[in-house]
C-alpha positions in Angstrom: 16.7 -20.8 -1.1 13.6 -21.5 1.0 14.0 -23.2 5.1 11.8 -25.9 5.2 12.2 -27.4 8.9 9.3 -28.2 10.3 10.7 -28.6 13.8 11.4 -24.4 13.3 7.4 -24.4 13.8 7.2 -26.0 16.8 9.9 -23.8 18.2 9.2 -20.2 16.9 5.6 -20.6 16.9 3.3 -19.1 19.7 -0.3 -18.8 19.4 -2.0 -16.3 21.9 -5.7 -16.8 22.9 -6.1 -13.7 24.5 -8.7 -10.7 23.1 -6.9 -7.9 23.5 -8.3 -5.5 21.6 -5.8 -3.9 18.8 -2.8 -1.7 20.4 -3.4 1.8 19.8 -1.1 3.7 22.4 2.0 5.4 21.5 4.5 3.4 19.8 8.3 3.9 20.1 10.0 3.9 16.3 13.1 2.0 16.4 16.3 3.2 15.6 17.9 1.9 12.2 20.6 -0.8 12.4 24.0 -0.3 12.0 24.2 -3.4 10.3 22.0 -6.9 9.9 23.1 -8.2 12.2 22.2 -5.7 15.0 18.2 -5.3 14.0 15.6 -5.6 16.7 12.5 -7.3 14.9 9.1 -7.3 16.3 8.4 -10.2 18.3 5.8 -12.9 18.7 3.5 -11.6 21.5 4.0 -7.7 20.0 1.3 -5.8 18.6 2.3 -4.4 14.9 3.0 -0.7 14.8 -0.3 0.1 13.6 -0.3 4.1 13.7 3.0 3.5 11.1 1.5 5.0 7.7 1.9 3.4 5.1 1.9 3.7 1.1 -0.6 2.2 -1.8 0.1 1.5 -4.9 -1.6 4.4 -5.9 0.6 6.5 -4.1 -1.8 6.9 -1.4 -1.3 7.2 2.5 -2.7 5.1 4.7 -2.2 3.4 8.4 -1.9 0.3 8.7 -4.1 -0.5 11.2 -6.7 1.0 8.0 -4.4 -1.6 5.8 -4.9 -4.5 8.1 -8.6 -3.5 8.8 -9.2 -6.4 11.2 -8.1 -9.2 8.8 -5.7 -12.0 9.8 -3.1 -11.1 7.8 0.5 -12.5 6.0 3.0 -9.6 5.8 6.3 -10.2 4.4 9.0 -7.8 3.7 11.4 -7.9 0.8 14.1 -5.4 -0.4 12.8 -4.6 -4.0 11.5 -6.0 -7.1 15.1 -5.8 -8.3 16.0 -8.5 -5.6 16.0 -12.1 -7.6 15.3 -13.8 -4.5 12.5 -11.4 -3.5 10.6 -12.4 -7.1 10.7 -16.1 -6.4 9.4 -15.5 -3.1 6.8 -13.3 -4.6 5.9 -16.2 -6.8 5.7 -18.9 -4.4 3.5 -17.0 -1.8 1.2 -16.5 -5.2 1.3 -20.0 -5.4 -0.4 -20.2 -2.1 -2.1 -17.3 -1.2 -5.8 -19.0 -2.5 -4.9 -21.5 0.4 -4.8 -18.7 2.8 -7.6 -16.8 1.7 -9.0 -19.5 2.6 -8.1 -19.6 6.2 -9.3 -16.1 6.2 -5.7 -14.5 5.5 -5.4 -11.5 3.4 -1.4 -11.3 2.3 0.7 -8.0 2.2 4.2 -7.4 1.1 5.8 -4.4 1.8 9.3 -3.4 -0.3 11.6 -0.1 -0.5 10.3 0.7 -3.9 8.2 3.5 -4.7 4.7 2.6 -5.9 5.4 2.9 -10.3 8.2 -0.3 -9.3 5.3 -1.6 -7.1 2.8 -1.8 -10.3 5.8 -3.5 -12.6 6.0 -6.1 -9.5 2.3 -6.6 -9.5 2.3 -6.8 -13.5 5.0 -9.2 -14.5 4.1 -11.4 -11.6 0.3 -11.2 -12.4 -0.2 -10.8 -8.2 -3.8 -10.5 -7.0 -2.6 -10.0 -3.3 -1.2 -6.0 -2.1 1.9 -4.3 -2.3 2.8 -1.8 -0.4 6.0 1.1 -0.9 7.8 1.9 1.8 10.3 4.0 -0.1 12.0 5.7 3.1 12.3 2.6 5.1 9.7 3.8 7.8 7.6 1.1 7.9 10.4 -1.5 8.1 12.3 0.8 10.5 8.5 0.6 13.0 9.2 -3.6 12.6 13.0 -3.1 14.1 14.1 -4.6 10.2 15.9 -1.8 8.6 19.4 -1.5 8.4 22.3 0.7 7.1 23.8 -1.2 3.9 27.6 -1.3 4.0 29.5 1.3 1.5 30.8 -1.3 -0.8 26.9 -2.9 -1.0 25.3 0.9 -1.4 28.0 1.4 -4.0 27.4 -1.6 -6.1 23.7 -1.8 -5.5 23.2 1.8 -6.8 25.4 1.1 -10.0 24.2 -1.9 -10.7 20.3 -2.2 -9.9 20.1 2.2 -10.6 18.1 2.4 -7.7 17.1 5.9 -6.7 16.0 5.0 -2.8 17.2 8.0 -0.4 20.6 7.5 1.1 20.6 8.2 4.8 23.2 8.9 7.5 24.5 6.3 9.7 26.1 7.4 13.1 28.8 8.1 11.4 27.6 10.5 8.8 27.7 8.4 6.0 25.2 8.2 3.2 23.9 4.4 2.8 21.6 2.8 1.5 18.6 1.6 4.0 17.4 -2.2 3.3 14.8 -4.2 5.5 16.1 -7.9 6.5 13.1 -10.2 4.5 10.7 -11.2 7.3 7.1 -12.9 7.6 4.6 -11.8 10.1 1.2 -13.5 10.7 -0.7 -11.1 12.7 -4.0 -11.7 13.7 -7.8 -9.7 13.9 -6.1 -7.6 16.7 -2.8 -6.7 15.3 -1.0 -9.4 17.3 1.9 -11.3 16.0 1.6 -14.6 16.1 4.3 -15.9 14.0 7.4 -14.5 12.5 10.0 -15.5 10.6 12.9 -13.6 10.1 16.6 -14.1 8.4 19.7 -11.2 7.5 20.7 -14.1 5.0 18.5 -12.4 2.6 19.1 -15.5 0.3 17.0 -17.8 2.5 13.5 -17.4 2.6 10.7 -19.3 4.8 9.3 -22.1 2.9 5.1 -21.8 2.0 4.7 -25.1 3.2 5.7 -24.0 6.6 3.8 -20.8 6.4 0.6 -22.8 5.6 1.4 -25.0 8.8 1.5 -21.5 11.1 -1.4 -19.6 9.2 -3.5 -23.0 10.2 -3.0 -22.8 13.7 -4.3 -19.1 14.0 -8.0 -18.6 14.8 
């Protein structure tokens, strides 16, 4: 399911003028959620955690800032190529992303799997646009997305998807499984957000036409 209110643009979209220059000073990693509904995302106005490394498909480590390189830029998280809702997504952002090239955008998604589920993503979707694994839930963690699944959803998740993530200890000391919250940043040349959408409902997604509105309004 995709949001389509435009009137959602006029009130979570800020556009900043200013030329900062790209944040590079220390950058405070976020704690993991206990739940969904308890994450802290990046904000408009906040510079991306651009120190954060980061994974290629080829298994190699970079930072993002050396990912973004620059660019205006569409990153969107999703849980995992397993995720049905995460592949339509995928497809309709393919649907558009010549429209934001275009404007000058390059577009990123970044997942939990490792980089082989990355390539099956890339081939069975035909993507021309980057993927990038963030197996241990670091990079989400840096955007204030990740969360600790509940037992039941770790339970069925692993049974029934065979994912082989790493579990990790909430404050309780239980193993669960990490998941970011599906979110949409536009960032710009310095590494500013502009935009963002983000939703725990991991069943509604932003809708392209709306992201084509913000992406236009970013110089």
């Amino acid at each position: 399911m995709f949001i389509k209110p435009i009137t959602l643009l006029v009130s979570t979209f800020i556009l900043f003028t200013s030329t900062i220059t790209f944040a590079q000073s220390t950058q405070v990693t976020k704690a993991i959620a206990e739940s969904a509904d308890l994450i802290t995302p990046l904000m408009n106005g906040q510079y991306v955690p651009s120190t954060i490394e980061v994974t290629t498909l080829s298994g190699k480590k970079r930072t993002l800032a050396d990912v973004l390189n620059n660019q205006k830029t569409i990153l969107f998280f999703y849980r995992g190529g397993w995720c049905p809702f995460c592949n339509t997504q995928m497809g309709q952002l393919k649907k558009i992303e010549p429209k934001l090239s275009k404007l000058g955008f390059q577009l990123i998604g970044i997942s939990t799997d490792n980089e082989y589920d990355l390539q099956k993503s890339v081939g069975k979707h035909k993507l021309n646009y980057q993927l990038l694994a963030d197996f241990n839930s670091t990079t989400s963690q840096a955007f204030g997305l990740a969360f600790y699944a509940s037992q039941s959803v770790t339970d069925r998740y692993l049974a029934a998807m065979n994912l082989k993530n790493p579990l990790q200890k909430n404050a309780a000391g239980n193993e669960r499984l990490v998941l970011p919250a599906p979110a949409i940043y536009i960032v710009d040349k310095q590494g500013l957000v502009q935009f963002n959408y983000v939703n725990t409902n991991y069943k509604v997604r932003l809708h392209e036409e709306l992201l084509l509105k913000a992406a236009q309004l970013v110089k």
